[in-house]
C-alpha positions in Angstrom: 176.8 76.6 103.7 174.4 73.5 103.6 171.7 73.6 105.9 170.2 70.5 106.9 166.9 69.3 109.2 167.5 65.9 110.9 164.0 64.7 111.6 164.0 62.1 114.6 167.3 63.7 115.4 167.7 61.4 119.0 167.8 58.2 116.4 171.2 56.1 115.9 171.3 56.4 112.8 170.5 60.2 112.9 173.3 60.5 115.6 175.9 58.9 113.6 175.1 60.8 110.5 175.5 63.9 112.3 178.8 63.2 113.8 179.8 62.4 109.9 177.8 65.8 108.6 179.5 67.8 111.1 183.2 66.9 109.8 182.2 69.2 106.8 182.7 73.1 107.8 180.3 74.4 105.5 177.0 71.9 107.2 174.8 73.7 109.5 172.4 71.3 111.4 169.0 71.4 113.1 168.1 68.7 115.3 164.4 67.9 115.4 163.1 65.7 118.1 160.7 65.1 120.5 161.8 66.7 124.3 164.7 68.7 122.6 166.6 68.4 126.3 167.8 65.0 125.3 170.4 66.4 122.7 170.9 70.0 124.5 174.5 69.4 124.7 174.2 69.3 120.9 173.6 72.7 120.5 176.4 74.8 118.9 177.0 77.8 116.6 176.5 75.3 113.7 173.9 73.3 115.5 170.2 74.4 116.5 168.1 72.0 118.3 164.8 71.9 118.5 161.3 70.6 120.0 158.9 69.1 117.7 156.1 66.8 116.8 157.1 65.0 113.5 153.4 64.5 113.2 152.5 68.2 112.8 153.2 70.2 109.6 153.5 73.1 111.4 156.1 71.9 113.6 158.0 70.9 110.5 157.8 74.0 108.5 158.8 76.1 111.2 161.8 74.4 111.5 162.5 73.8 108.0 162.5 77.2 106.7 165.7 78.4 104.9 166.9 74.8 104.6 168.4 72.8 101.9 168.0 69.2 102.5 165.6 67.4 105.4 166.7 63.6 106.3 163.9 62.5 107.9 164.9 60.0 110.4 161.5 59.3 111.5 159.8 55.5 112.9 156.7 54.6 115.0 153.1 53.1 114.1 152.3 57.0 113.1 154.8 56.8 110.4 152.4 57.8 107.7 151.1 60.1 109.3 154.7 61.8 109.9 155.4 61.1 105.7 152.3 63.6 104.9 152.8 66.4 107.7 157.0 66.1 106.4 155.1 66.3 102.6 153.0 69.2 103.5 155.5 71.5 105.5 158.2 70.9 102.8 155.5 72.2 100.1 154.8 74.9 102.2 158.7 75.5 103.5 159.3 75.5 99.4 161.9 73.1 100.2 162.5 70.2 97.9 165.1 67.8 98.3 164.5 64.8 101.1 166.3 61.7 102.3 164.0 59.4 103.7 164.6 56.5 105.9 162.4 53.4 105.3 162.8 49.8 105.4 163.5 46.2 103.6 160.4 45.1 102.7 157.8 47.5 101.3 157.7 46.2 97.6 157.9 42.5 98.9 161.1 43.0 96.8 163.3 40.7 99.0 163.5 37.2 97.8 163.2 33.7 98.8 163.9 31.9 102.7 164.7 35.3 103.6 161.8 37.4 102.4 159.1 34.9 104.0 161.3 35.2 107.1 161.0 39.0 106.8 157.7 39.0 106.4 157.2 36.8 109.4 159.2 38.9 111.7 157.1 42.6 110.1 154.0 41.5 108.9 151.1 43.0 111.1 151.2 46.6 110.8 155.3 47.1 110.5 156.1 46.7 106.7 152.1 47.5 105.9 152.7 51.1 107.2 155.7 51.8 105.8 155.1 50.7 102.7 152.2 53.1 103.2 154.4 56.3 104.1 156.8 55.4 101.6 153.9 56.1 98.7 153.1 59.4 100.2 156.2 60.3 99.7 156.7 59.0 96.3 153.4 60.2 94.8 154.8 63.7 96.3 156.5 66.6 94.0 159.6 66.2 96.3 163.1 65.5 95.0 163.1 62.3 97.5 165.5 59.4 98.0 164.1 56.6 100.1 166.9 54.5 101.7 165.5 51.1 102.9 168.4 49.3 105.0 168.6 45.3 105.4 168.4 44.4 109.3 170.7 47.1 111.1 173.5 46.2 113.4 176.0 48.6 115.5 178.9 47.0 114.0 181.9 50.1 113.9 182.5 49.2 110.0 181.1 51.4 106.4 180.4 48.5 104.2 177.1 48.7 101.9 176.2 48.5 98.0 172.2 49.3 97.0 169.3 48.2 94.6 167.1 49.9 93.0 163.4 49.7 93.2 162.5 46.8 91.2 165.3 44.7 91.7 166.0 41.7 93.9 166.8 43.3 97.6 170.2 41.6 98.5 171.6 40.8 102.0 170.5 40.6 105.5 172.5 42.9 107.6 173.9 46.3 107.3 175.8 48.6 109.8 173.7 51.7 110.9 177.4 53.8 110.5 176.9 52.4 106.5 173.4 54.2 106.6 174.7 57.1 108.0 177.4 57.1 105.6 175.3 56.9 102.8 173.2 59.8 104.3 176.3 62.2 104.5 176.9 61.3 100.9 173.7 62.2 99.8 173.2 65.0 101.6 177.4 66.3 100.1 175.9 65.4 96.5 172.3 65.9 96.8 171.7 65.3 92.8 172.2 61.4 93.4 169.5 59.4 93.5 167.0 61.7 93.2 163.2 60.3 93.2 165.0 56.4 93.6 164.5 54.2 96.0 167.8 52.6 97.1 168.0 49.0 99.0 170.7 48.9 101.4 173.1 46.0 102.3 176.4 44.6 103.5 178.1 42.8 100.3 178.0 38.8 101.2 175.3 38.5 103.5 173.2 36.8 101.5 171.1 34.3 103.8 167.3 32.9 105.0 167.8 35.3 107.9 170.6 37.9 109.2 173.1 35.7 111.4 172.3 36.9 114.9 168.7 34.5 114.4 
């Protein structure tokens, strides 16, 4: 059995991936959230939800203890905040491995029309915190993967390929069910792409901006 922490568990990504994580038998979830009644109906003999404040270590590690993997589905202005409590209650939970959720952006790694567009739409306290979160986790001991997805849409399709930190970010759009479908295969295969950072699109979107602007 696989247990697994969903951090920010009322998210849409965090929803679809645990529809997809719950098609395996041997996943048991916890769903961690803020006013746990919202996903109440969740709750089964392979799911436990439960009320916390992403933003207090002590809230994580009491619900992180015993667990394999967290996939920290986290967002908000506090989000740094959130990386070091996650940090902290996984050192403390002795748990090591970690999906992270981030965004496009943070390295100033995407290129050209579309990076200056991207930085017009998150500039001003969106990509500068982030960016900021994502170095508390990677200056942490943890066996991390930080996924940062191209502009999400709710399109019903898995279609993605990644970059590594470093390279060129390609794309503007990509599916949250793709992000949730990479999530499930990390979380199936935890040994891949540990301590990467992984840039997330939708093959042959390349464009100044994603095609809804």
């Amino acid at each position: 059995m696989t247990n697994v922490v969903i951090l920010g568990a009322n998210g849409k990504i965090a929803k679809l991936a645990t529809i997809q994580l719950l098609e395996n038998s041997e996943n048991h979830l916890t769903l961690f959230l803020r006013n746990a009644q919202r996903l109440a109906n969740a709750a089964s003999d392979r799911v436990n939800v439960v009320d916390g404040d992403a933003s207090k270590s002590a809230d994580i590690e009491a619900a992180i203890k015993g667990a394999d993997i967290v996939y920290a589905n986290l967002a908000g202005h506090n989000i740094e905040a959130e990386a070091k409590a996650v940090v902290t209650a996984m050192d403390a939970a002795q748990v090591k491995r970690l999906i992270w959720i981030s965004t496009l952006g943070i390295y100033d790694e995407v290129p050209g029309k579309y990076g200056e567009w991207n930085h017009s739409m998150l500039d001003g306290g969106y990509l500068e915190t982030y960016a900021a979160a994502a170095k508390v986790i990677e200056a942490s001991n943890l066996d991390y993967t930080i996924i940062r997805p191209a502009w999400l849409t709710n399109h019903d399709e898995v279609s993605y390929e990644t970059t590594q930190k470093g390279e060129a970010f390609k794309g503007t759009e990509v599916s949250r069910k793709s992000i949730a479908t990479l999530v499930a295969s990390l979380i199936a295969d935890p040994t891949q792409a540990v301590r990467e950072s992984l840039g997330v699109n939708k093959p042959n979107t390349a464009g100044d901006k994603p095609a809804w602007y």
